[in-house]
N, C-alpha and C positions, 0 to 999 in steps of 0.2 A: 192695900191688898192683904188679905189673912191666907188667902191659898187658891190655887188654880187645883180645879178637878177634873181630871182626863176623862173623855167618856160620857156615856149618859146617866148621871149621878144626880139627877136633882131630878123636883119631881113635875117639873117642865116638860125637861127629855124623857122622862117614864110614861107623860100620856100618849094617849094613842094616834095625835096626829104627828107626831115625831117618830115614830117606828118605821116609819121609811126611809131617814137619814143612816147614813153609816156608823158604827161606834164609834172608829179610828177618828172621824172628823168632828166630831161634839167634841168641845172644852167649856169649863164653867170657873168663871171667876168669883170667889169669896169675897166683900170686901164690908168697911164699916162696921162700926160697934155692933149691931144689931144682925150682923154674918148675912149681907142680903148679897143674892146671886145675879149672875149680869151672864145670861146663855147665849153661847155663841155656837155657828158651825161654818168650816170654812170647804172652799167649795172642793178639796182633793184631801187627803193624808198629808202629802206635802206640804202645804198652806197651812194645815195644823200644827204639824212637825213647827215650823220655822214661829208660829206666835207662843207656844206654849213654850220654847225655847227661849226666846225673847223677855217677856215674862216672868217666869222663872229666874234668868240672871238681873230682872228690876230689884226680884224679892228678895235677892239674897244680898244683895247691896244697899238696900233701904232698911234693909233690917238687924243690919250692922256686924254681917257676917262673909262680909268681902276677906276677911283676914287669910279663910278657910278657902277661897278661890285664889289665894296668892300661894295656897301651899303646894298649888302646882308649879304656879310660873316660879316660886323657890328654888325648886328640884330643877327644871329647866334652865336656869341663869346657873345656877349651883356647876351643874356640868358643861355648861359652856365656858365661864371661867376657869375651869379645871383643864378642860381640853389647850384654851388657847395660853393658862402659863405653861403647858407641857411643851406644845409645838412652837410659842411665840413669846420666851422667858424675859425680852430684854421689853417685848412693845410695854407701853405703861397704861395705857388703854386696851380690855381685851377687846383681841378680833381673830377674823379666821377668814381663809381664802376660800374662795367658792366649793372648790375641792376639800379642805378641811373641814366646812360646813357638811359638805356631801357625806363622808367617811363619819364626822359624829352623830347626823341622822339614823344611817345607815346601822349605827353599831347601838343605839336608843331603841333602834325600832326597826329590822330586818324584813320587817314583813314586804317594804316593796323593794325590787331589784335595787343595787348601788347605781346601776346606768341611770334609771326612770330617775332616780332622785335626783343626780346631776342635769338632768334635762328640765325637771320641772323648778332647779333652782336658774338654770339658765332664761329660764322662759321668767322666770319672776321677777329677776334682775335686771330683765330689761324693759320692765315696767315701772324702775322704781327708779333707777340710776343707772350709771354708765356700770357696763358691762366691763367688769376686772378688777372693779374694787374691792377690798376687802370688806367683810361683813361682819357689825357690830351685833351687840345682842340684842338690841328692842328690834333688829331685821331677823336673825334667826329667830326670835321668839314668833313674828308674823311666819316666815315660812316655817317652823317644826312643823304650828298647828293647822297651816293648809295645807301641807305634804302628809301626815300623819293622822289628822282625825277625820274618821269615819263617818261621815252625818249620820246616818242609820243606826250605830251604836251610840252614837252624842244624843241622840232624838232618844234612843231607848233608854239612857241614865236617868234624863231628864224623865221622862216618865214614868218610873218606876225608883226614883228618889226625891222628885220633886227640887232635885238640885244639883252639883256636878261632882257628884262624888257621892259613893252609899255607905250606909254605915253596917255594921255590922248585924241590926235588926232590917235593914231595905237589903240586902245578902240573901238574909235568910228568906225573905220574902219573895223575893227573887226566886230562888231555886227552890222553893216549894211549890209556886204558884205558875210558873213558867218552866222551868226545868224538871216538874214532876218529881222531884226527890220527898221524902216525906222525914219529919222529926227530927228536922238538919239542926243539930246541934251550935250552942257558941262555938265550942273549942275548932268545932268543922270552917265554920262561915272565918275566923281567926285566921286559921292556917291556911285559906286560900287567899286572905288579903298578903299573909305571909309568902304566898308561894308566886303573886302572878303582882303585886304593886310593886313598880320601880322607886319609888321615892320613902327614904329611908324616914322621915316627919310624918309620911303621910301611915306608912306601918306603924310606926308608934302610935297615930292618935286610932288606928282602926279604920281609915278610909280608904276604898277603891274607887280612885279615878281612872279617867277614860282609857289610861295606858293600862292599867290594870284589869277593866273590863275588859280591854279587847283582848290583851293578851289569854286572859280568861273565857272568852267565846273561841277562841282562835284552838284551845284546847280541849272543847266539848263537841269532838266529832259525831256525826250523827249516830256510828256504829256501837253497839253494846260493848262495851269491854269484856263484859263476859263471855262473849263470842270467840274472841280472840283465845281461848283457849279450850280444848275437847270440853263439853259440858252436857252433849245428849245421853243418854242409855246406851249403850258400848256391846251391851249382853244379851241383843236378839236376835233372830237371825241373819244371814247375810240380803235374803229379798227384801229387809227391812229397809234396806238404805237405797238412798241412793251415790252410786257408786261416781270419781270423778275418773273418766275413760278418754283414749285416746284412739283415732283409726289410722293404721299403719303406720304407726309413731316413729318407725326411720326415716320416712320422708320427711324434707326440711321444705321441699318448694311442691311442684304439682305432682300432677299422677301420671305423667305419662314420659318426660325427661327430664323431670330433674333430681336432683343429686339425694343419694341415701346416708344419713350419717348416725354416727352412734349420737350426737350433740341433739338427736332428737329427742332419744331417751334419754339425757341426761337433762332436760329444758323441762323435759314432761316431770320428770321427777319433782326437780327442784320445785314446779306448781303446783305438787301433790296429786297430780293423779296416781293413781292407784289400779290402772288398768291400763297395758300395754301390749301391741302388736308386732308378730314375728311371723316373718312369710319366710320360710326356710326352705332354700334349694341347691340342689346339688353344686359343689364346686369342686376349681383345680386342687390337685394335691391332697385328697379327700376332705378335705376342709371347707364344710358346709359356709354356706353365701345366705344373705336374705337382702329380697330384694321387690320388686313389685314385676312379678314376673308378665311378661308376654309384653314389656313395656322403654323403653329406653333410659327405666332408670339408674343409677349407676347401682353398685352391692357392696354390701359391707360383711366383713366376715364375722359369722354368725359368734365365736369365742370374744371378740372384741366387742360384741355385744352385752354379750353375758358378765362378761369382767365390768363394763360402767356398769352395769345393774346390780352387780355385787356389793358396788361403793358407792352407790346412792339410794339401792331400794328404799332404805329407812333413814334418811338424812330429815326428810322431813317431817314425816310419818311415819310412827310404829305400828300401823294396823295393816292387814296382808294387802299383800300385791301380786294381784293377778296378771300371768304373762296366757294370753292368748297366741300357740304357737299352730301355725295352721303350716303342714306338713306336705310338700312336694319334691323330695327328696328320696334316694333311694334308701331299701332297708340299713343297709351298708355303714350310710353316711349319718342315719339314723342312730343307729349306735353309739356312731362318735358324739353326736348331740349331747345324748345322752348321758354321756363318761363327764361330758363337758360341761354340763348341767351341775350332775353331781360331785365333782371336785372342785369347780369354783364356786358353788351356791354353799356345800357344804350342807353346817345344820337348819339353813334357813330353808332349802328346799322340802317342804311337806310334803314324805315319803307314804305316810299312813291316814288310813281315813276312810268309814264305811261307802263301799259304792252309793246307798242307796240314802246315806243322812244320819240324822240323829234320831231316836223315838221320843216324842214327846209323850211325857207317863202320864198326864194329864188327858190327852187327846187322842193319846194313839199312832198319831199320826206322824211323818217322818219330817224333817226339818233342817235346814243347813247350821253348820255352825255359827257364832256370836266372829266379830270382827275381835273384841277384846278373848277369846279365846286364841283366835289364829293370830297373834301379834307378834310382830318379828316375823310372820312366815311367808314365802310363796308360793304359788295355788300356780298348777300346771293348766290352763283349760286346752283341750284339744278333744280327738276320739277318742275311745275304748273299747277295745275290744271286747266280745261276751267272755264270761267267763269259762277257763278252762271246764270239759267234759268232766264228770266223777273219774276215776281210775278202773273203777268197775263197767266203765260200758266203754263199749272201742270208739276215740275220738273220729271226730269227723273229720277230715284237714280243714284248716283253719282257713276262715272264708275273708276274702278280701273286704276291706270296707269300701262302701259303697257309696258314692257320692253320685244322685242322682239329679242330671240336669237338662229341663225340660224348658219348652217356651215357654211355657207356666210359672214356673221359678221366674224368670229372667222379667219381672218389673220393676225394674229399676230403671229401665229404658235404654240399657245398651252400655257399653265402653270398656274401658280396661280395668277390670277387678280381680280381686284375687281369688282365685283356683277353687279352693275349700267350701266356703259358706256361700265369698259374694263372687266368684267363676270369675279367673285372668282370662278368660278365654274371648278374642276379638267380636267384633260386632259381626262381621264376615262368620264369622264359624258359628255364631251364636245361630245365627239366620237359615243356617243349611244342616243345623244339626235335627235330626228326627225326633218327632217326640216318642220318649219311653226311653230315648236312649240315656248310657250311664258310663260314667269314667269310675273306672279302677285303680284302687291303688295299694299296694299292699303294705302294710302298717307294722313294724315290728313290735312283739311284745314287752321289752322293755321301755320301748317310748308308750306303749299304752300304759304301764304299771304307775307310770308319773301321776297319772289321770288317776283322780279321786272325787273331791267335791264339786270338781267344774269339766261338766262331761258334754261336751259338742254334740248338738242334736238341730237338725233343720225342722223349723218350723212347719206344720201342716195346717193344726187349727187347734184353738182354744180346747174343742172335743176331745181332740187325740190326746194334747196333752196333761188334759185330767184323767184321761185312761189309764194313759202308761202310767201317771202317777211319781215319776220319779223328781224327787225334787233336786235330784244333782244334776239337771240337764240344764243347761245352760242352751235357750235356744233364739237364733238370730234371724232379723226381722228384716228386711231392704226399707228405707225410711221410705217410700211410695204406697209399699204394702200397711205400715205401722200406721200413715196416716187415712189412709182408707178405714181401718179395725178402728181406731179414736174414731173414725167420725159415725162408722155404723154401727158398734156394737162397743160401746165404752164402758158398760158396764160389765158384762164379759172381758173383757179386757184389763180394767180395774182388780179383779177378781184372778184373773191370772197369776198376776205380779204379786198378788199376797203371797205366792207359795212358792215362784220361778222366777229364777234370775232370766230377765230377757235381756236381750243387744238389740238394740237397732243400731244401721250402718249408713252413711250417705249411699246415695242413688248413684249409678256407675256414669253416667251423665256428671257428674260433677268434679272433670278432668283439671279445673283449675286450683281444687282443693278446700272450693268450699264449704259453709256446713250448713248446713237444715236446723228449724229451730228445737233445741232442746224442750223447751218447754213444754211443746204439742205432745211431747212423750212423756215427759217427766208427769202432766196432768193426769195420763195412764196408771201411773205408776213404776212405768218403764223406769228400771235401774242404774243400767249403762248404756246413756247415749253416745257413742261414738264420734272422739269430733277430731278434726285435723288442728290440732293445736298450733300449726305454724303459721294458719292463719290467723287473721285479726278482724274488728268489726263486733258486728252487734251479737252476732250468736256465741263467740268469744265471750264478749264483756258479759252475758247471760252466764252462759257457764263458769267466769270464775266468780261472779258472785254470787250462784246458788254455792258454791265448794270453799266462799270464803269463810262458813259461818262453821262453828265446831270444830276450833284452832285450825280449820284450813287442812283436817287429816284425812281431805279424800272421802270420807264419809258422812253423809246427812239422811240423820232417821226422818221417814216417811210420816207426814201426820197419820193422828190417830186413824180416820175411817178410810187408810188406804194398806194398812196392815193389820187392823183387826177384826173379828167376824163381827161387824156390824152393816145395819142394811146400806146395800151397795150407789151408788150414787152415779148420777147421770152429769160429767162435765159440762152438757150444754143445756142445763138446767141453771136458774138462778138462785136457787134455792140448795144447801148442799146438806142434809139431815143429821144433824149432831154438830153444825161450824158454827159458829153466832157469827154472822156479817157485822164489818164494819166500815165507820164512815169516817176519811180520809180528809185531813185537812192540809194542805201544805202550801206555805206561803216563799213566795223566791222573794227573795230582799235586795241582796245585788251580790255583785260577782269582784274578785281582785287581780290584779294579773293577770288576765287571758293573754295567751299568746294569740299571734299571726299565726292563721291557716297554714299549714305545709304542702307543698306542691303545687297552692293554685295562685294564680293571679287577681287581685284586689284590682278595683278603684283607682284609691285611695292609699294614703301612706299611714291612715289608723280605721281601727276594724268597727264596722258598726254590729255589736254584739246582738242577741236574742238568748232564749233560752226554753228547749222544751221539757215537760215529764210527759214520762212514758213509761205508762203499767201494761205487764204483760203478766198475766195468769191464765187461770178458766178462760174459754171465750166471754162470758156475761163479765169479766173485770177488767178484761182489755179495753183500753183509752189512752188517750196522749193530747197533751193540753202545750200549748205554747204564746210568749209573753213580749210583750209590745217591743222593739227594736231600739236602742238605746245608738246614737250615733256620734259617731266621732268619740269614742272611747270604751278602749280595751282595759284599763287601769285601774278604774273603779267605777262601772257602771252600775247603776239603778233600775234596778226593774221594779220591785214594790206591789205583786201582783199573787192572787192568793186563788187556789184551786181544788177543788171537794169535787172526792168518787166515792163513789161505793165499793167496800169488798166482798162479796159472795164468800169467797177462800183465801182469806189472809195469810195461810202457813202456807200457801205456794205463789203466793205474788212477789214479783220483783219490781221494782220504783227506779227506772234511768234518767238520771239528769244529763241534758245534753246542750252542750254551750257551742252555738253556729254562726256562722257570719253571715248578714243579707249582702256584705259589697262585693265578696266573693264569686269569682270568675270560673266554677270546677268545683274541685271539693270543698265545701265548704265548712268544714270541721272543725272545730276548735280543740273541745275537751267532750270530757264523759267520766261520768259514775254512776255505776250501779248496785245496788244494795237488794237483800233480800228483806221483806217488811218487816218479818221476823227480828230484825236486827236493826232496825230504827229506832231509836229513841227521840222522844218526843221532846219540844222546848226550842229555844234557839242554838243550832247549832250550825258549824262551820263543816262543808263536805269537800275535801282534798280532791281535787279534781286529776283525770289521770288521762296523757295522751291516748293515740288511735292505736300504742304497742300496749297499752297498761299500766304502764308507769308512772310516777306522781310527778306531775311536774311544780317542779320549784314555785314554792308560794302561792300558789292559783289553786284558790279558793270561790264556791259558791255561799253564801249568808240564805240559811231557808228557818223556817219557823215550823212546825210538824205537832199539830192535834189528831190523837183520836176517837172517836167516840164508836160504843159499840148504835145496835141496831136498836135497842131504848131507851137512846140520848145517852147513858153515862157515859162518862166521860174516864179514858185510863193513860195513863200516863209512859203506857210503850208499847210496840203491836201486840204482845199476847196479854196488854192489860194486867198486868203485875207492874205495882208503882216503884219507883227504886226507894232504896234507904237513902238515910242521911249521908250516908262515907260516899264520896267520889271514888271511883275504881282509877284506878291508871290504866291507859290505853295499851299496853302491853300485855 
């Protein structure tokens, strides 16, 4: 044999009655002085996998280059004789207890739990001999490489080096070819055999074997690195972003009793939001409370507030932070607010700032400030009052503000909300109140002087508020209402959000705290979707992965034709004027470590895995695909299955991966991760899977592969199609 060729490489496989077999399954054997071809195809990927495999270790032994497959088992025996003079100085024969075997595994190659290893050396031991022997090396040599290698990454060596180890030219070809990197340098492809091969012979001659590869995919998270630190336009306006928001951010549990704490705001912080809720009312001792009024939940006092906010506003983020302080308190107590404001906020609270914006010299036209201007700052939003009379005509008395609330307002569908925008007032009182009628409240003028670029104004309609014209209105939306506007007038609505910071809020109906999809808003152009961060689930894991991208600082610029005058776009259209569509490839390969479901009852004493994606964007790009059932193992299951969508609007899709159990009795949940497409890179790469709180759990991992191509066939090497360079970024 001269050489195995993966693929349809001969011109066998080129004619046209083979265009209906798959690529992955053609292989073609070289052989004979004369290079004649012997085409084969086997009937799965797997079948292929396992003979080009095969093959390949014929050719490298017949061809008198076995030497270079002993420079692994080298490095393997190397450290097992090291390990057992350390633990076993006097035996004259090395060996190692089961347990010792466990722990040098373990410390080789981390990637699966120290338990799982002990369990799968138990289960192997007792295949082989009695169960408490000690174990020599030609046994750990069998168990490293059943415990530790990956068939899917063994299969990927082999086919993209033609043998078990690459060289410094199959490197680069590698991450050119597959990893999208371009004009990947020697000294690059060098320093990564440098940085990820264990075996000290095998650095020297320039080879990565499979500990080396894996370790090296293991480190090629799907996400940009670039991401991972601010890297949008910082310097346009604030409707420009979209904003990471929170509703009624001191509650920790539901809406109607349970407990208020400052650990809300301090939770919301530390995730980077950058939009926070204050329902202030009256307390003992003149010492304002906030609380979820007309509700049983408990209060927190309003200065113990303001103090964590003082010493977290910018722990995360230096770009401003907006407190939404909705006002049910007397004038009195007002005041104190206010003292309280400005002696612990100090220079961060933004005292100064035109009512009405900025003038754009170009256009005329009036503008809110840049977030990289207001840095370090916080933005009061609440009411304001009109401006003082001239001194020359006799004031009027200062007219109450007026909060008008009608059965009209009230679709959200009822329950207990708060007072200001979304009415604390009961479903009983909602039902008997008259329409026209209106609450009163009298507002004092120092707490309106706080009020500058974020000025409380209830929504009427699109009309009105391109009349009034003022772009420091900040106007809020009931999520029932917001999705009614998306579905009849989107393009009006679109068009809004170029100019006006809007809120949407959950529907007063959702006493248990949960939240409504962001996205249906976000596709508006809506800013600040309001979400009860103490909950968790899918509208969760959406929201923090649209606010993971642009170092995670609370704010993400809006694509281009959703803040610039260019013609306005209909989201339930499949066509978006000025996006180029793209086409989506994603392959799931397998999975490592799944945990057991929490809370539900199995089967079974091992989890029969699955795995779905799930894209959510525009309506024409929502889809969700899911992948054959893999049974009796959470460990290291196979899935091997490859999925293409279309994008209409790639710079607002998100991609969730979601790993579930079919034995599962209830929730059947495993893991999840969600990513913004934006922030995909393409090639093989490894995605940190994170429980139903967010969290990464230890070593559980998914294996995907990720093409994409635009909408005339090219082909680009990351969602906005900009290829990477040769230098590897570090994931920090």
């Amino acid at each position: 044999m001269k050489e195995v060729l993966i693929g349809k490489r001969t011109d066998v496989f080129r004619a046209k009655e083979a265009s209906d077999y798959a690529e992955d399954c053609a292989f073609s054997i070289v052989y004979g002085v004369h290079y004649e071809t012997l085409d084969l195809l086997a009937k799965d990927v797997d079948e292929a996998n396992i003979w080009v495999t095969g093959l390949m270790s014929l050719m490298t032994i017949t061809n008198g280059n076995d030497h270079l497959v002993d420079e692994r088992e080298t490095w393997l025996v190397e450290c097992f004789e090291e390990r057992a003079r350390a633990v076993r100085p006097d035996e004259h024969k090395a060996c190692l207890s089961q347990d010792e075997v466990s722990c040098l595994i373990y410390d080789m190659s981390s990637t699966f739990p120290l338990q799982r290893i002990k369990q799968r050396i138990k289960e192997f031991q007792r295949t082989k001999t009695d169960e408490g022997l000690l174990v020599d090396v030609d046994c750990f040599l069998e168990l490293y490489k059943d415990i530790t290698t990956r068939p899917e990454i063994y299969h990927l060596l082999i086919r993209h080096a033609n043998k078990e180890y690459m060289t410094v030219d199959d490197l680069i070809t590698f991450l050119e070819v597959e990893q999208g990197m371009m004009n990947v340098s020697r000294e690059h492809a060098v320093a990564l055999i440098e940085q990820f091969e264990p075996s000290s012979s095998s650095r020297t001659n320039c080879h990565l074997h499979i500990e080396g590869l894996t370790r090296f995919l293991l480190s090629e998270s799907c996400f940009d690195p670039e991401q991972r630190l601010v890297c949008q336009d910082m310097t346009q306006p604030l409707a420009h972003y979209f904003i990471a928001s929170s509703h009624n951010t001191y509650l920790v549990e539901d809406q109607l009793k349970g407990p208020s704490s400052i650990e809300g705001y301090i939770q919301a912080l530390i995730n980077g939001c950058r939009f926070l809720e204050m329902d202030v009312w009256d307390g003992s001792d003149d010492d304002p409370v906030i609380f979820h009024g007309h509700t049983l939940t408990s209060k927190v006092p309003f200065r113990r507030a303001v103090e964590a906010i003082r010493i977290h506003a910018f722990e995360k983020s230096h770009y401003p932070l907006i407190l939404c302080i909705e006002v049910h308190c007397s004038v009195k107590q007002q005041l104190i607010m206010v003292d309280l404001l400005k002696t612990s906020l100090g220079p961060m609270l933004l005292l100064s700032g035109a009512r009405d914006g900025i003038i754009d010299e170009a256009t005329g036209l009036h503008h809110l400030p840049s977030p990289e201007a207001l840095k370090n700052k916080i933005l009061i939003l609440g009411r304001k009052l009109p401006q003082p009379s001239p001194p020359s005509q006799p004031p009027p008395p200062p007219p109450p503000v007026i909060l008008t609330i009608t059965p009209e307002d009230d679709t959200a569908g009822g329950g207990d909300v708060t007072e200001d925008d979304e009415s604390a007032e009961s479903i009983s009182a909602r039902n008997n109140e008259r329409p026209g009628s209106i609450k009163r409240i009298r507002l004092a003028r120092p707490f309106s002087d706080l009020i500058n670029y974020c000025q409380f104004q209830r929504f009427k309609s699109f009309t009105h508020s391109a009349k009034q014209g003022n772009c420091c209105c900040v106007e809020s939306i009931p999520e029932c209402v917001a999705l009614k506007l998306a579905h009849s007038t989107p393009e009006e609505f679109v068009q809004h959000t170029r100019r006006f910071l809007t809120r949407v809020y959950p529907s007063g109906i959702r006493v248990d705290s949960s939240n409504f999809s962001p996205q249906d808003v976000w596709n508006c152009g809506v800013q600040i979707a309001a979400m009860n961060y103490q909950s968790v689930g899918l509208m969760m894991d959406m929201n923090t992965a649209r606010f993971s991208q642009n170092g995670n600082c609370g704010y993400v610029l809006k694509p281009t034709v959703m803040r610039e005058d260019v013609p306005l776009y209909n989201i339930h259209k499949k066509e978006i004027p000025g996006v180029t569509p793209h086409t989506v490839h994603i392959k799931i390969i397998s999975a490592i470590n799944l945990p057991k479901p929490t809370g539900a009852a199995t089967k079974g004493d091992v989890i029969d895995p699955f795995a779905k994606l799930e894209v959510y964007g525009i309506p024409s790009d929502c889809c969700e695909f899911r992948t054959k059932t893999v049974l009796n193992n959470g460990v290291n299951p196979v899935f091997d299955e490859t999925f293409e969508f279309r994008l209409a609007f790639p710079d607002l899709a998100l991609i969730r991966f979601v790993l579930l159990d079919d034995e599962c009795i209830g929730d059947d949940f495993i893991a999840q991760y969600c990513i913004p497409m934006d922030c995909m890179q393409t090639g093989y790469r490894h995605v940190r899977l994170k429980s139903l709180y967010g969290k990464d759990i230890p070593n559980c991992y998914l294996f995907i592969h990720i093409a994409v191509t635009n909408k005339n066939g090219g082909g680009t090497s990351a969602a906005n199609g900009k290829p990477k360079t040769g230098r590897r970024q570090s994931d920090r």
